[in-house]
Biotite code that builds the C-alpha atoms (Angstrom):
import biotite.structure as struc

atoms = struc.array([
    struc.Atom([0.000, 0.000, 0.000], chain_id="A", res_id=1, res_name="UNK", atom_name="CA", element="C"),
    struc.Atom([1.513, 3.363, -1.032], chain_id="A", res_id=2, res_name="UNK", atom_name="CA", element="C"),
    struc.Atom([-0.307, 5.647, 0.810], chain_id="A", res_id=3, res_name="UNK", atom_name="CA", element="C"),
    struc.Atom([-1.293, 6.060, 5.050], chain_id="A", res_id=4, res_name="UNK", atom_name="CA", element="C"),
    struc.Atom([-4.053, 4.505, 6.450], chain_id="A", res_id=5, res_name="UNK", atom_name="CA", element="C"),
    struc.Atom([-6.946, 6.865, 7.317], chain_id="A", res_id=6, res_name="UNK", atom_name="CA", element="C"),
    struc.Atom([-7.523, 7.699, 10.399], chain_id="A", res_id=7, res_name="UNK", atom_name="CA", element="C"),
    struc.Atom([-11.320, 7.846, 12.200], chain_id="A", res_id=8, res_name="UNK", atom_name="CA", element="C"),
    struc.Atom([-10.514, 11.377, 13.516], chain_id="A", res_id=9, res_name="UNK", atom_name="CA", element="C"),
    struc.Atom([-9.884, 12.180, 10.052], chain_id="A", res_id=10, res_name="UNK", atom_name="CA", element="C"),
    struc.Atom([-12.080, 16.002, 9.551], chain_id="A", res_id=11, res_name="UNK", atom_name="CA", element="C"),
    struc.Atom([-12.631, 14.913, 5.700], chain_id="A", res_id=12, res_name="UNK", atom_name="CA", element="C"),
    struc.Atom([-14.778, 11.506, 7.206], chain_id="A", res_id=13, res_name="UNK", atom_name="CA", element="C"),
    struc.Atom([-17.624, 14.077, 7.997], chain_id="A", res_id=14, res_name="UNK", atom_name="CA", element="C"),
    struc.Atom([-18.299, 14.679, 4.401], chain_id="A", res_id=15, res_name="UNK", atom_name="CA", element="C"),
    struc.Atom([-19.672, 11.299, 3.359], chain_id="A", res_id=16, res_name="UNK", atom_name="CA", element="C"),
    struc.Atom([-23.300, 11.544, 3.225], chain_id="A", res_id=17, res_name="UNK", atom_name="CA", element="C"),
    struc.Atom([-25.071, 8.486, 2.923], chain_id="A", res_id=18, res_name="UNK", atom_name="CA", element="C"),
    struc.Atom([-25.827, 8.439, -0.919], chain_id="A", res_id=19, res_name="UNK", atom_name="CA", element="C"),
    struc.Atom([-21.915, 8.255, -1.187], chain_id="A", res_id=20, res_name="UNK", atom_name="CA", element="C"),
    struc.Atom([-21.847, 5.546, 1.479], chain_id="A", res_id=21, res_name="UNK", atom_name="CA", element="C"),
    struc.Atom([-23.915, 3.574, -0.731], chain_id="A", res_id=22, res_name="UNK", atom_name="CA", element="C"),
    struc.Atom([-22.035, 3.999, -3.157], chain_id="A", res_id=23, res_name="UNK", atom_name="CA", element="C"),
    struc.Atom([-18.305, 2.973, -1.983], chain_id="A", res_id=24, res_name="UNK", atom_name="CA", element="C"),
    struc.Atom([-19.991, 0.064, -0.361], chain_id="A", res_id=25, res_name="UNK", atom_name="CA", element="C"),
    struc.Atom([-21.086, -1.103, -3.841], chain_id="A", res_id=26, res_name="UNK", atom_name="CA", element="C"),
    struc.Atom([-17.669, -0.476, -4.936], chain_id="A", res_id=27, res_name="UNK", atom_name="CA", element="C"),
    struc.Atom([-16.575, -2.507, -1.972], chain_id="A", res_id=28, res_name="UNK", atom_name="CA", element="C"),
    struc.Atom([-19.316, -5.597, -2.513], chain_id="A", res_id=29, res_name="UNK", atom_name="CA", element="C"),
    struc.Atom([-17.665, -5.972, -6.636], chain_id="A", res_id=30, res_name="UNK", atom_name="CA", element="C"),
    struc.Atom([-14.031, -5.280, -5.855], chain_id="A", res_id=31, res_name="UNK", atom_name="CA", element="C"),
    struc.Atom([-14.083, -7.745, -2.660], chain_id="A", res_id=32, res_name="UNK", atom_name="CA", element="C"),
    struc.Atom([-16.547, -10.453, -3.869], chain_id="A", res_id=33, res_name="UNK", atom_name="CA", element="C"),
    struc.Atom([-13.589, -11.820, -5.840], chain_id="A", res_id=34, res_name="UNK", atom_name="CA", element="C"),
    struc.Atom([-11.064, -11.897, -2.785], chain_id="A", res_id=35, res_name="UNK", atom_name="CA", element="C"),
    struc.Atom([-13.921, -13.636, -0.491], chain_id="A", res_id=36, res_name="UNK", atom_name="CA", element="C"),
    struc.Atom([-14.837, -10.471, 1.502], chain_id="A", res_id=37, res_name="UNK", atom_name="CA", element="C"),
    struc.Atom([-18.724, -10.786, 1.548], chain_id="A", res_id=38, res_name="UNK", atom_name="CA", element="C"),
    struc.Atom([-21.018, -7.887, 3.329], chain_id="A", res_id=39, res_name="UNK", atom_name="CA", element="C"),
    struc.Atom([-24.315, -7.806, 1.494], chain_id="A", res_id=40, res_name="UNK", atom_name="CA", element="C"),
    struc.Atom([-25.653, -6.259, 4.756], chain_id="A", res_id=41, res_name="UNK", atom_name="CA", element="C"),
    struc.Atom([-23.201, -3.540, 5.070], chain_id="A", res_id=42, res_name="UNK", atom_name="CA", element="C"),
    struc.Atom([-24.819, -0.082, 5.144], chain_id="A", res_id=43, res_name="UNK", atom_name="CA", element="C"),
    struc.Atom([-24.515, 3.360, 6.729], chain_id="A", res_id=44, res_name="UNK", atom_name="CA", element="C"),
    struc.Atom([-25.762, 2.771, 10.047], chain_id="A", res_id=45, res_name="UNK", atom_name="CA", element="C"),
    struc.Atom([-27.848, 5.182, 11.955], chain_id="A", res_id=46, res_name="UNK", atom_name="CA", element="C"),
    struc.Atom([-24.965, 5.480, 14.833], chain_id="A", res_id=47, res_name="UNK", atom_name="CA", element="C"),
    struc.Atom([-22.902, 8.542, 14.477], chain_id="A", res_id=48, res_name="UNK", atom_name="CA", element="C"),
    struc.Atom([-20.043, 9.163, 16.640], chain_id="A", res_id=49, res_name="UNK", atom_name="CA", element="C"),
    struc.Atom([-19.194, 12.632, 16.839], chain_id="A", res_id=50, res_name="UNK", atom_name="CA", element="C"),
    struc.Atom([-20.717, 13.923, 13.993], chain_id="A", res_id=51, res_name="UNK", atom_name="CA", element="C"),
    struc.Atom([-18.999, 10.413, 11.711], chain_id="A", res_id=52, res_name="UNK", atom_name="CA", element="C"),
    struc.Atom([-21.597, 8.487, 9.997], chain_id="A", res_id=53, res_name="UNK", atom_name="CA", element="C"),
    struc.Atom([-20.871, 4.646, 11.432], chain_id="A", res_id=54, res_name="UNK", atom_name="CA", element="C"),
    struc.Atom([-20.861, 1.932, 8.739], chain_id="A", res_id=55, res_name="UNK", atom_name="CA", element="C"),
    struc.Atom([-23.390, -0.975, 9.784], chain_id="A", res_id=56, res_name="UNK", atom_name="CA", element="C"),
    struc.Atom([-21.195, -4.109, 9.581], chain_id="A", res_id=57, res_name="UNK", atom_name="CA", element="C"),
    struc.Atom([-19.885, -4.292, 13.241], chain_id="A", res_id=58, res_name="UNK", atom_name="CA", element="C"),
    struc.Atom([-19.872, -0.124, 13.679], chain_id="A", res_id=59, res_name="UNK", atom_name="CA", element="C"),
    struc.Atom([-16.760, 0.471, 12.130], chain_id="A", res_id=60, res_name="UNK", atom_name="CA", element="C"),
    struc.Atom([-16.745, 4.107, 11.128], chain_id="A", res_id=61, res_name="UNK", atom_name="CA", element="C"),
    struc.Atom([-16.197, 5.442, 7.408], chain_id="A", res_id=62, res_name="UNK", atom_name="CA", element="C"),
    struc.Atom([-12.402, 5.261, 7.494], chain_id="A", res_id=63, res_name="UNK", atom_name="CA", element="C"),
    struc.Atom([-12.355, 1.711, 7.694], chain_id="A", res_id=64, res_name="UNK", atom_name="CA", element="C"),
    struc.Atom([-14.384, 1.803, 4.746], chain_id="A", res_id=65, res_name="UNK", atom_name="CA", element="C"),
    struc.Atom([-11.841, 3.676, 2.879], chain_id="A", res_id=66, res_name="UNK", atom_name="CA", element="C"),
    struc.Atom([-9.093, 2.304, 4.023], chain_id="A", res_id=67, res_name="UNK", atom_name="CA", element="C"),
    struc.Atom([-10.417, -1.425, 2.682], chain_id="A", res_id=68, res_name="UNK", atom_name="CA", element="C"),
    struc.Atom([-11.260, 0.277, -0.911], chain_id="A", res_id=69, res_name="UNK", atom_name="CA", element="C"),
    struc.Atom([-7.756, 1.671, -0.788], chain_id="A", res_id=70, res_name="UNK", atom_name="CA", element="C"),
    struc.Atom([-5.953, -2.170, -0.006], chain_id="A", res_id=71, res_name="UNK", atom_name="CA", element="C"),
    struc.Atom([-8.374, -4.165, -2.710], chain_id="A", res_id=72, res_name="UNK", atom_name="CA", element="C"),
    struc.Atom([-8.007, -1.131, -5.451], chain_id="A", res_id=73, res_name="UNK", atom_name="CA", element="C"),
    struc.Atom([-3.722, -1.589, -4.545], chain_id="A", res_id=74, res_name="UNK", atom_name="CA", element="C"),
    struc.Atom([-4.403, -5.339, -4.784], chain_id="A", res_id=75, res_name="UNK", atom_name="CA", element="C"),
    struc.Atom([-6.341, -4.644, -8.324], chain_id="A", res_id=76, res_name="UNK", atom_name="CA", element="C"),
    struc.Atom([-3.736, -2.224, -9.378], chain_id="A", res_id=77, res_name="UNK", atom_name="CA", element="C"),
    struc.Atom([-0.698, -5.091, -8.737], chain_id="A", res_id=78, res_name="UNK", atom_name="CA", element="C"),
    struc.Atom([-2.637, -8.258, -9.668], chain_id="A", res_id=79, res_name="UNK", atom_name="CA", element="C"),
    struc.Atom([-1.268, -7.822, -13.466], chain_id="A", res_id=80, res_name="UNK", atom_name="CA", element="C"),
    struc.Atom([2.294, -7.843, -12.322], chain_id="A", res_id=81, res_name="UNK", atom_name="CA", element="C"),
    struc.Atom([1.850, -9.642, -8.582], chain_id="A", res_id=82, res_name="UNK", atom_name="CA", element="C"),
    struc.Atom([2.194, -13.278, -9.107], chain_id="A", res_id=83, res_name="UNK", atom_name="CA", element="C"),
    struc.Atom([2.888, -14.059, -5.317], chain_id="A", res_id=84, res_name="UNK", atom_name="CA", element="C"),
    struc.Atom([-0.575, -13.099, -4.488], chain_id="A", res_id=85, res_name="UNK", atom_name="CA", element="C"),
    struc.Atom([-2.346, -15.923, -6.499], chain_id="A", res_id=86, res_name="UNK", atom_name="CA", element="C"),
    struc.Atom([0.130, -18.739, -5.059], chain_id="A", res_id=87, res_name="UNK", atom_name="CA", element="C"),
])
């Protein structure tokens, strides 16, 4: 991974409305589906910690969110040149 994990605390996390939440957890569902990571019942939850919309697959906030889109699109990226990973 080239870049830093996202932090909760993170003041950009308040800016995902639910619409977009929907959204990157689509993005999540295809790009994950393929590496076993199943969460058809993900969805914004209706918890909010500190004015952070919580995600509704074990509370995790936003930034965990992100951060797992930013791992599977570095795994997409490499797969054409990282033959380790399918060994």
């Amino acid at each position: 991974m080239t870049r830093n994990p996202i932090v909760p605390e993170d003041p950009r996390m308040r800016a995902y409305t639910k619409p977009h939440l929907m959204d990157l957890l689509g993005e999540l569902h295809r790009r994950g589906l393929s590496r076993g990571l199943l969460w058809g019942s993900a969805s914004p939850g209706e918890s909010t910690i500190d004015g952070r919309v919580l995600i509704d697959f074990g509370n995790a906030p936003v930034s965990t969110l992100i951060n797992l889109l930013h791992l599977l699109r570095d795994l997409d990226d490499d797969d054409d040149g990282d033959e380790a990973w399918h060994r």
